[in-house]
N, C-alpha and C positions, 0 to 999 in steps of 0.2 A: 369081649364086647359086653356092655352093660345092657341090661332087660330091654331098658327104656331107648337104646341103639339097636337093636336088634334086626332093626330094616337097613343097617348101613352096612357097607362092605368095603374092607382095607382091603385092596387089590397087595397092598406087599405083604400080608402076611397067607394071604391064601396059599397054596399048592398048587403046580402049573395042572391043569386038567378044567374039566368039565363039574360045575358048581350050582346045586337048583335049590331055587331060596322061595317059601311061601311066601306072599305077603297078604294082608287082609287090612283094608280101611275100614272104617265101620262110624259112627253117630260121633265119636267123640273127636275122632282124626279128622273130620271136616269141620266141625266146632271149634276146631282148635286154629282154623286158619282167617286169616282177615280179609277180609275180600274175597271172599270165595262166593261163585253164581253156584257152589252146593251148597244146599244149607244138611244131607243128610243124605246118609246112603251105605250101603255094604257093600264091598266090592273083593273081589279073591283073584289073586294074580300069581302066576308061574312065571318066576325069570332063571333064565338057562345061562348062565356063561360060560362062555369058553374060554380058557385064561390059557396062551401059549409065551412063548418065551419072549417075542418081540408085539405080543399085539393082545386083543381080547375083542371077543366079541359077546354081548348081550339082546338075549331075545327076551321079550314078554310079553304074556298073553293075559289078558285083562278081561273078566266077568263081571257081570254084578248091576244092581240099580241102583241110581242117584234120586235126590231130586231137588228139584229147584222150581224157582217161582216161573208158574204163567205168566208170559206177558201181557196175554190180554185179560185174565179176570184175579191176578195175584194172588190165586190157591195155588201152593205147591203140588208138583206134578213130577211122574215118575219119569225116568231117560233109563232103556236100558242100554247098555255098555256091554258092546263084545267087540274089541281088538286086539292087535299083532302089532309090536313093533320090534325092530330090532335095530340094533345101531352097533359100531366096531370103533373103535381107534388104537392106538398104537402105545405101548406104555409109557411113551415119550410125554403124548399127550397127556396121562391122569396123572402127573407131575401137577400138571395148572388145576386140577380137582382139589378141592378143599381139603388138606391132610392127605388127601391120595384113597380119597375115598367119595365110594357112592353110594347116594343116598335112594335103594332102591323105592322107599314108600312117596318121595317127591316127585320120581319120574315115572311110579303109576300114575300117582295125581295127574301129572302133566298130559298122560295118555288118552284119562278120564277126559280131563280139561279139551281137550282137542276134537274129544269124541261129543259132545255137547255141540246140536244142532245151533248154530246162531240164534235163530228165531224159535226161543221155544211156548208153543200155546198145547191147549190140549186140543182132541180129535173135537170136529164139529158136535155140540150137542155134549159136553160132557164138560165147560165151566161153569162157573159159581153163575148159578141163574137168579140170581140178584145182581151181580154185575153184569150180568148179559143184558138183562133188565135196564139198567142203567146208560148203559151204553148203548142199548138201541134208541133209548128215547134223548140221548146227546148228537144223533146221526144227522149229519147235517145234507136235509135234500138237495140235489142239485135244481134248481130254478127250472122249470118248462118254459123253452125259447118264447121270446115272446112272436107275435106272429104279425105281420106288417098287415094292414088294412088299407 
């Protein structure tokens, strides 16, 4: 495997057993991608496979902080990231895997990715209070009913 592959894994050339691979994203690996809601982050992950003769199984456990924009005042804003996933299939299956391989630094991202609250703002009291500013004085009141006489 070359330096720059180093997060990929050719399931055919492994040895059947038990196989634990660091991985670490970091500023440049989310810069690197297009569309990404990270714009930046460090992240440290342990994947465990289990490679037996008819199947494999992969765990991984995902650390670290991301960040991405506020949506309500467009400062970037910290997400921390702690999960588990694990997934299996059958060797049949990583036939349809690209060269028969996995690409362990995409399916942390993916992990991250999942792990990223839909709606993210920061804690009451803690955006860009210029734009809070702004945005209060854009707040549209609702009307007081008017009252029959």
């Amino acid at each position: 495997m070359s330096e720059q592959n180093h997060h990929i894994i050719d399931l055919s050339r492994l040895p059947l057993g038990t196989h634990l691979f660091e991985i670490q994203l970091d500023d440049d690996f989310f810069a690197s991608l297009e569309k990404s809601e990270v714009l930046s982050g460090t992240v440290s992950a342990t994947a465990t496979l289990n490679l037996r003769e008819e199947d494999y199984q992969l765990d991984i456990a995902v650390q670290g902080t991301v960040f991405v924009v506020c949506d309500r005042c467009l400062d970037p804003m910290a997400i921390e990231i702690n999960a588990n996933d694990e997934m299996s299939a059958s060797l049949n299956d990583a036939a349809e895997l690209p060269n028969g391989e996995i690409d362990l630094s995409w399916l942390v991202y993916e992990i991250v990715s999942i792990n990223i609250p839909i709606v993210h703002s920061h804690q009451p009291g803690e955006c860009n209070e210029q734009m809070e500013l702004l945005l209060h004085n854009h707040l549209c009141a609702e009307p007081e009913p008017e009252e029959d006489i």
